[in-house]
C-alpha positions as CSV (number, residue, x, y, z in Angstrom):
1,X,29.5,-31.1,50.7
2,X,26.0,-33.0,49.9
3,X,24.9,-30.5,47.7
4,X,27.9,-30.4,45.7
5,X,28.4,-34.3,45.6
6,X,23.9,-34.1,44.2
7,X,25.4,-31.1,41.6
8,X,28.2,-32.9,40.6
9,X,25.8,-36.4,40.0
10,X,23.1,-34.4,38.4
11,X,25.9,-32.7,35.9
12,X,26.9,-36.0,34.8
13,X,23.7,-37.9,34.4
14,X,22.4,-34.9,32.8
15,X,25.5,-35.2,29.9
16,X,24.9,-38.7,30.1
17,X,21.1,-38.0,29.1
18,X,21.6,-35.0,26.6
19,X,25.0,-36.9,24.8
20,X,22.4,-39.9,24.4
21,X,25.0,-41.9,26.2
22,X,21.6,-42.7,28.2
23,X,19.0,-42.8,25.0
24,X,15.6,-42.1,24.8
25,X,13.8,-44.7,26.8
26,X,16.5,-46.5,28.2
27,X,16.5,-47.6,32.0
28,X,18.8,-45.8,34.2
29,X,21.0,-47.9,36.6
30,X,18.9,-48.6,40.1
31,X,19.6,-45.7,42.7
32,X,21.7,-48.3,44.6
33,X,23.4,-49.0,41.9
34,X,24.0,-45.4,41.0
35,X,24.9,-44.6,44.7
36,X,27.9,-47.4,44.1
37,X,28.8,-45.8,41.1
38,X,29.3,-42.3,42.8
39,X,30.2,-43.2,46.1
40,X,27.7,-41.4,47.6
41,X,25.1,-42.2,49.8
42,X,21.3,-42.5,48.4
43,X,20.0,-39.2,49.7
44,X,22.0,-37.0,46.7
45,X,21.1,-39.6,44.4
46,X,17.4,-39.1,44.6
47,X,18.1,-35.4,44.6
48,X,19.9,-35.3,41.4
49,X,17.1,-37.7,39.8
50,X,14.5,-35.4,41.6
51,X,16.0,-32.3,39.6
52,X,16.1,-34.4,36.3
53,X,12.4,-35.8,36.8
54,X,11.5,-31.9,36.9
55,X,13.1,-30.9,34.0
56,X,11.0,-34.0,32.6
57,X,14.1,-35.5,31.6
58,X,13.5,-39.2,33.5
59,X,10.1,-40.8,34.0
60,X,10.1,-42.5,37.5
61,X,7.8,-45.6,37.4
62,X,7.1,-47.0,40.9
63,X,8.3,-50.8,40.8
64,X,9.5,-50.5,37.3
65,X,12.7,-48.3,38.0
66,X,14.1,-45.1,36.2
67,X,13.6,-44.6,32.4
68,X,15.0,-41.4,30.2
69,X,12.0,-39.5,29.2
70,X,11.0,-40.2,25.3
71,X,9.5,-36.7,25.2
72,X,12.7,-34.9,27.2
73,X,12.4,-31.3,27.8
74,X,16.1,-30.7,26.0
75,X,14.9,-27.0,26.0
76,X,15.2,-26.5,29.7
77,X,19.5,-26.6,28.8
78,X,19.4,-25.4,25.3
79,X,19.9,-28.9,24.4
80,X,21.8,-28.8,21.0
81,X,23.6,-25.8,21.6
82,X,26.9,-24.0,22.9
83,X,26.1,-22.8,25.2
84,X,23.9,-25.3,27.3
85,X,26.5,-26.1,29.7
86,X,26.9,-22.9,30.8
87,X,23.2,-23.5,32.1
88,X,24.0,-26.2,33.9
89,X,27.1,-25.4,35.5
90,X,25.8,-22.1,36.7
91,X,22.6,-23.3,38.2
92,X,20.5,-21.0,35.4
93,X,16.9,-21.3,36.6
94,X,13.7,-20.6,34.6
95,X,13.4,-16.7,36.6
96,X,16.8,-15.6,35.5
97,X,16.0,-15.7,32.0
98,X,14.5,-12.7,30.4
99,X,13.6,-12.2,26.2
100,X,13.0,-9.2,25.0
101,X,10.6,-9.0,21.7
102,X,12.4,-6.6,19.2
103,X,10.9,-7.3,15.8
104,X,8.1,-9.3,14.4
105,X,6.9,-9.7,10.9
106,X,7.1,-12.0,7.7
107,X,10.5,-10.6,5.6
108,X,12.0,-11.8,2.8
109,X,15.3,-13.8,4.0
110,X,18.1,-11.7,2.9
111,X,20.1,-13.1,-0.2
112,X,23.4,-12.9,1.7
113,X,21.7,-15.4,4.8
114,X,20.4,-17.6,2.5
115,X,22.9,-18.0,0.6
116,X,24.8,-18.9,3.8
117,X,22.2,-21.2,4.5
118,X,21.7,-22.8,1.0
119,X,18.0,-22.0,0.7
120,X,16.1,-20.2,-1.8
121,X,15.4,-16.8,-0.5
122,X,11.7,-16.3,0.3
123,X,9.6,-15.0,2.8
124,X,9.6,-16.4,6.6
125,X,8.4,-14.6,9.9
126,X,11.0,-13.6,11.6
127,X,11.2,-12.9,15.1
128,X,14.3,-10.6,16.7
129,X,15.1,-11.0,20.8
130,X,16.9,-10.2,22.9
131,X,18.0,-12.2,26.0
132,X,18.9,-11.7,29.4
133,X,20.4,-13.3,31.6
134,X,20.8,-12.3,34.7
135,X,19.9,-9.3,33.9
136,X,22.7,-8.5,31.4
137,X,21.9,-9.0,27.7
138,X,23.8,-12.1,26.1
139,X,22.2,-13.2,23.5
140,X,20.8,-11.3,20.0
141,X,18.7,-14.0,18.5
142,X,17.2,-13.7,14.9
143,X,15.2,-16.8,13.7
144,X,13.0,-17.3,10.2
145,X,11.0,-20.1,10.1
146,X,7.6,-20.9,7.9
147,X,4.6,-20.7,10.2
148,X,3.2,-19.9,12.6
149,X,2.1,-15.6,11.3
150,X,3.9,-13.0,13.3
151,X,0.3,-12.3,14.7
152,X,0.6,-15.6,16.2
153,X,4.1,-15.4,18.3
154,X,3.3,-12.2,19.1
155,X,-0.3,-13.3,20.6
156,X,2.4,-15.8,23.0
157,X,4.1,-13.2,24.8
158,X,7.5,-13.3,25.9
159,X,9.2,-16.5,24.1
160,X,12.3,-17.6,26.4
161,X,12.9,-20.5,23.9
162,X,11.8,-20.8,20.0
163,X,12.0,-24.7,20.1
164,X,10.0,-25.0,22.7
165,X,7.5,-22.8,21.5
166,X,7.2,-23.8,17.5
167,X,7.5,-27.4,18.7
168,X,3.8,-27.1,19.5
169,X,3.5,-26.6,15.7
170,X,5.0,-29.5,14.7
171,X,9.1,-28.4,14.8
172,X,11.1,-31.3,15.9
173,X,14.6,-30.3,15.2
174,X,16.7,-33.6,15.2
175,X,20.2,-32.2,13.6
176,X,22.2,-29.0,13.3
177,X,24.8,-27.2,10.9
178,X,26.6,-24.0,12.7
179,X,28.8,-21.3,11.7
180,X,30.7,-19.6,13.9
181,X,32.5,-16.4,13.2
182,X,33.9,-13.7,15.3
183,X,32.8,-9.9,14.5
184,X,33.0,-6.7,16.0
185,X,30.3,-4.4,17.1
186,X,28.8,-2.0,15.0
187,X,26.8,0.7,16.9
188,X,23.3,-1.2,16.8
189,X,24.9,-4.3,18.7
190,X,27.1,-2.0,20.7
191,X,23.9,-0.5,21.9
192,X,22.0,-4.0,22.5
193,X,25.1,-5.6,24.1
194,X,26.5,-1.6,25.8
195,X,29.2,-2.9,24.6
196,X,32.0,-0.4,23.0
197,X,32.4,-0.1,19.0
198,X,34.7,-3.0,17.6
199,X,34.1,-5.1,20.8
200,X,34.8,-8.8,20.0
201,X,31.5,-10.8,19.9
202,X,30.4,-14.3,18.5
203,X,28.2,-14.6,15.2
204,X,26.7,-18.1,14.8
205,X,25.0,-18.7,12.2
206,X,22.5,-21.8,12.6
207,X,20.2,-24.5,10.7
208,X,18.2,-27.0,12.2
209,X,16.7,-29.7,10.3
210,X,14.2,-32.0,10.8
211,X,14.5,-36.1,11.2
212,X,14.2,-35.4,7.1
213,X,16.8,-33.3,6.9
214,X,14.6,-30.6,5.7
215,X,15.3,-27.4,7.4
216,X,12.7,-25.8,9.8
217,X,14.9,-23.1,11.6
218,X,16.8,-21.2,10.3
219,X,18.7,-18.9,13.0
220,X,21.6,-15.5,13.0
221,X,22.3,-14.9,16.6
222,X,25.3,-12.9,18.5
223,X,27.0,-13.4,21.6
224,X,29.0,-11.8,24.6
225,X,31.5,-15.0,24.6
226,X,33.5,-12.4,27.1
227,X,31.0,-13.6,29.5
228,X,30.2,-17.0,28.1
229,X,32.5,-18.7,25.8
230,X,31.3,-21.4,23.0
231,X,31.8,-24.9,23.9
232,X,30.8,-27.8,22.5
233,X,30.0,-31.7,23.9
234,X,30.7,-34.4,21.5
235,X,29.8,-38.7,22.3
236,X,31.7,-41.2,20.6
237,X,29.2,-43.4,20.3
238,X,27.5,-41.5,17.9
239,X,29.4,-41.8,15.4
């Protein structure tokens, strides 16, 4: 019963966090007060914050109190995303996620994709994955972006998240335009997905922008939504 009661407070304050209901730097309510709010006593409390300090998305300050990190690892959920509370509810961890590398190189954006994505077509490096969840293969993710060379990304290994790893180039996306489209499989995404020919799948088409609103990412990726549908998390108070 405690550990769902700390799931169930670490869900909410993780919305809270992620919807910016809770902004960046903001002081979170005292752990007595938060143990009011919940009805719960203060040992899940400081379990769900424990699981949110880890994910570096609070800073605990001894005599100071609770504060939202400024520098929040949003990647850990696939912040910005529909997918991300699928993460969360299922308990996803770090070892369960698997990317497979299937192309590398710098390519000329197709004129059909930028067209969709109102850019002039030129060339990017684009990196192809797979990933894995679980073991079974959920996601088809393309991504273009300017820098850094394909020799570069592929120097890094397996890449479980493209944020995470470009931010250390300077990619801060702050917005994002989707598409979403339903397709059938051809045979290539039949075999990635061994899924059958004309199986329903999710084609999202994806642009994320800098605090300029100058595009950095520019992403085509396909989804199983048989196994996990889209959703998508919306805060009033942003708007």
């Amino acid at each position: 019963m405690r550990q769902t009661l700390n799931l169930k407070i670490y869900q909410d304050l993780y919305n809270k966090i992620r919807s910016h209901f809770y902004k960046p730097g903001e002081q979170l309510p005292t752990e007595s007060a938060l143990a009011e709010r919940y009805g719960s006593s203060l040992a899940p409390i400081r379990q769900a914050l424990g699981r949110l300090e880890s994910e570096q998305l609070i800073i605990r300050q001894p005599g100071k109190g609770t504060f939202v990190s400024q520098a929040a690892s949003w990647e850990n959920m696939l912040m910005m995303s529909g997918f991300g509370a699928h993460f969360i509810d299922k308990q996803i961890t770090d070892e369960a996620i698997h990317c497979k590398t299937v192309e590398c190189c710098k390519k000329l954006m197709p004129a059909q994709q930028a067209e969709l994505f109102k850019t002039p077509p030129r060339q990017y490096t684009y990196l192809s994955r797979i990933r894995y969840v679980d073991g079974k293969p959920l996601f088809y993710l393309n991504h273009y972006f300017a820098n850094p060379s394909p020799e570069e990304v592929l120097q890094q290994g397996e890449i479980k998240s493209i944020r995470a790893f470009l931010s250390a180039y300077g990619f801060k996306p702050v917005y994002v335009l989707e598409r979403v489209k339903a397709v059938a499989a051809d045979k290539e995404l039949g075999n990635i997905f061994t899924v059958p020919f004309g199986f329903p799948l999710l084609k999202i088409m994806r642009k994320e922008l800098n605090e300029n609103y100058e595009p950095v990412i520019f992403g085509e990726y396909y989804v199983n939504s048989d196994i996990w549908d889209y959703r998508v998390q919306y805060n009033a108070n942003e708007f």
